[in-house]
TORBA-146959 format. One record per residue: residue in one letter; x, y, z of N, C-alpha, C in turn. Coordinates in steps of 0.1 Angstrom, whole numbers, plus 5000, padded with zeros to 4 digits. Example, Ala and Ser with C-alpha at 12.3 -4.5 7.8 and 13.67 -1.06 7.14 Angstrom:
2
a513249435078512349555078513249675078/s512849785071513749895071512950005079/
end
This chain:
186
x511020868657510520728657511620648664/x511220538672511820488680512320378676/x514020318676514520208669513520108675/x514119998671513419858679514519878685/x513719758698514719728714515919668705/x517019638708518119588706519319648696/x518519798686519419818676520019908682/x520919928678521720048686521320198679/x521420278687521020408682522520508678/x522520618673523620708674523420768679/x524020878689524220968697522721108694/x523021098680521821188675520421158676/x520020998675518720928678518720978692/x519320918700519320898712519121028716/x519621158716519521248726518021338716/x517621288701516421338698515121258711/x515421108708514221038717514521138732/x515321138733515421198751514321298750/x514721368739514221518741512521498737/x512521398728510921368733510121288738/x511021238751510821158764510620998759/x510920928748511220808743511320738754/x510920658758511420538771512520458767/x512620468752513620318748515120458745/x515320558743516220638741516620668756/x515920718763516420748779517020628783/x516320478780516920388791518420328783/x518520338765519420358761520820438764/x520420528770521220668776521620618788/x520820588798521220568813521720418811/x521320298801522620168799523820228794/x523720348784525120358777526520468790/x525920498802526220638810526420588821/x525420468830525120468842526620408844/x526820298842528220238849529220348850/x530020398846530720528844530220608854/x529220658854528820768861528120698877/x528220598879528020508891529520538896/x530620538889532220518894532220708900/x532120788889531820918893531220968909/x529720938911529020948922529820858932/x530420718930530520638943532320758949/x532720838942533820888944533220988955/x532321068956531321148964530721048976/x530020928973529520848981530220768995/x529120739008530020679013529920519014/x528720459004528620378999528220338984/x528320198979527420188964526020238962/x525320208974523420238975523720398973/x524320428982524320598983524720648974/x525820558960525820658949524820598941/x524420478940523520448930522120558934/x521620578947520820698950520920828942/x522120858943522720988934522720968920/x522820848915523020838900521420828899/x520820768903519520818901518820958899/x519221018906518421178909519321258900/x520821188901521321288882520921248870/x520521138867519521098855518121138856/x517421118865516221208861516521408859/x517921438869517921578863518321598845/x519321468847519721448831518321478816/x517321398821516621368812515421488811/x515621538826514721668824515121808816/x516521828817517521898808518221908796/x517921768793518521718777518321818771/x517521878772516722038758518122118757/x518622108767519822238776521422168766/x521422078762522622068762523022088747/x523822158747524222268732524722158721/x525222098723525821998715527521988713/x527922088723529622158722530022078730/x530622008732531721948739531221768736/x531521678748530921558749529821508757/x528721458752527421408761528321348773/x528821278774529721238783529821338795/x530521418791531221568799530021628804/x528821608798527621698802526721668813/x526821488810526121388821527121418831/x528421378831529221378844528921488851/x529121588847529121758852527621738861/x526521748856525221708863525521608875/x526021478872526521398883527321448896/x527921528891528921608901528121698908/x527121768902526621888907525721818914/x525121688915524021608921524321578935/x525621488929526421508942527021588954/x527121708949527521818960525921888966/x524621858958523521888962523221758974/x523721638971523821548983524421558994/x525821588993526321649002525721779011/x525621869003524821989007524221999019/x523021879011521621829020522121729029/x523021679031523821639044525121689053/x525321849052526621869052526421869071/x525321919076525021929091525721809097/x525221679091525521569100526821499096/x527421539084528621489084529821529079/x529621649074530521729064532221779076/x531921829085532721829092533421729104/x534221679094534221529107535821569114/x536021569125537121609126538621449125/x539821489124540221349122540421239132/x540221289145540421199156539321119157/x538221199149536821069145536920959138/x538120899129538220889119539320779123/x539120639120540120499121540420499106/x542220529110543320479097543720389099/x543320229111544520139110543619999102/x544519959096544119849086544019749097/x543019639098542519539105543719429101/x544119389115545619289117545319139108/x544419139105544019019092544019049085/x543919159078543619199067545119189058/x545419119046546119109037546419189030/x547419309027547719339016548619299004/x547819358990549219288983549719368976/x551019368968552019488969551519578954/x550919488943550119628944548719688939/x548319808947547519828954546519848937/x545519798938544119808927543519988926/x542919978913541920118915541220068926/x540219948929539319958940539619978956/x540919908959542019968966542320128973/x542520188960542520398962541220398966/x540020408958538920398957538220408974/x538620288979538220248990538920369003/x540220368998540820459005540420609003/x540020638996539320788994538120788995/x537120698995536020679005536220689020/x537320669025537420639040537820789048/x537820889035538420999039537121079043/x537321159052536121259059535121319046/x534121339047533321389036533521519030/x534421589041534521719035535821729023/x536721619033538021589026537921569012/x537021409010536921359001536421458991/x535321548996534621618979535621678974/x536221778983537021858980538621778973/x538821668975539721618968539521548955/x538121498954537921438939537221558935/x537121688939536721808923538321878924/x539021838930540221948929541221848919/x541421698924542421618924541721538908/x540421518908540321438897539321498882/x538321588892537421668884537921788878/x539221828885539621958877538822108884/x538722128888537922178896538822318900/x538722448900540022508907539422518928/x540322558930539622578946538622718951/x538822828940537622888939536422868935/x536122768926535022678922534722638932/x535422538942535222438946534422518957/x535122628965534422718976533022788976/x532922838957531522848954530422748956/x531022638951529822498950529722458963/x530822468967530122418984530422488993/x529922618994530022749000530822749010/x532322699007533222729020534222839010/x535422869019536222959013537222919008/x537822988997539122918992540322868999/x540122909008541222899015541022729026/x540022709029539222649034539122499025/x539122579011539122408999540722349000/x541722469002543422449002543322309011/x543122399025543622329037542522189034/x541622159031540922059032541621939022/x542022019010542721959001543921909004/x544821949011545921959016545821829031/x545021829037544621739045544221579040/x543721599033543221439023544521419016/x545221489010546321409008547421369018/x547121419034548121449039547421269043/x546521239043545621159052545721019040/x545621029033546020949019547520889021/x548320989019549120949022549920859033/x549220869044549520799061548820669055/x548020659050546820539045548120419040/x548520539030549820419018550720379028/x551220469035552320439042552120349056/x550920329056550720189066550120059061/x550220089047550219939040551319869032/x552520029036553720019033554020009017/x553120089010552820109000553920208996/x555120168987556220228983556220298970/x556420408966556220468951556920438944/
end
């Protein structure tokens, strides 16, 4: 049975209404998850639309799978995981047109107006790891943030381990040039 709109549910209401497609439990779930998992996907994305796109199509996988989810670990950890894997199915399904960008495609210099201040915000990195090549970027936020090993990382996005190293290895090399021309000191 479905609370009224406004009360809050527990984790147990919530993921029972999921499981028997509740409208007021699901949209519960996707207000208690989306912001979070918006920050998740935009780390994949090369814009907000494009991850809010992705957070879409990992909530409806979310809600079609709820049955799936054992109860071991954190709902949290379960949605994100889905998010992640939505996202490399986005990537996937765009890897032709942009997945290999080489770096000479690729503008590092900060615009001669542009202000920095000394010190640099999450939205800041953020922005700076969005600006990294697509291939770079995945492979740096499942290795660097998601935990991810580089064998994983070469299954999910069918390149080679060796292949996730040097990609990994390149985003930070490219990260790094980024700080050091906004003179960004450690």
């Amino acid at each position: 049975m479905d609370k009224q709109k406004g009360e809050e549910m527990t984790d147990e209401e919530m993921l029972n209404g999921c499981m028997t497609n509740s409208e007021h439990a699901q949209k519960f779930l996707f207000n208690k998850y989306s912001r979070i998992m918006t920050g998740v996907c935009l780390r994949y994305a090369d814009s907000y639309e494009e991850a809010q796109d992705i957070v879409q199509d990992g909530f409806i996988k979310v809600f079609k799978k709820i049955g799936m989810f054992s109860g071991k670990g954190s709902l949290e950890g379960w949605v994100r995981r889905i998010m992640v894997n939505t996202s490399l199915d986005y990537l996937r399904s765009i890897k032709n047109e942009r997945f290999n960008v080489t770096i000479d495609n690729v503008s590092y210099k900060l615009k001669e107006d542009q202000k920095v201040e000394s010190d640099l915000q999450a939205e800041d990195l953020l922005k700076m790891v969005q600006s990294l090549p697509t291939g770079y970027r995945t492979v740096f936020n499942m290795y660097a943030i998601e935990g991810f090993t580089h064998k994983e990382i070469g299954n999910a996005l069918e390149i080679s381990e060796n292949t996730s190293k040097s990609q990994y290895s390149r985003a930070r090399t490219l990260l790094q040039k980024k700080l050091e021309e906004i003179n960004y000191k450690r």
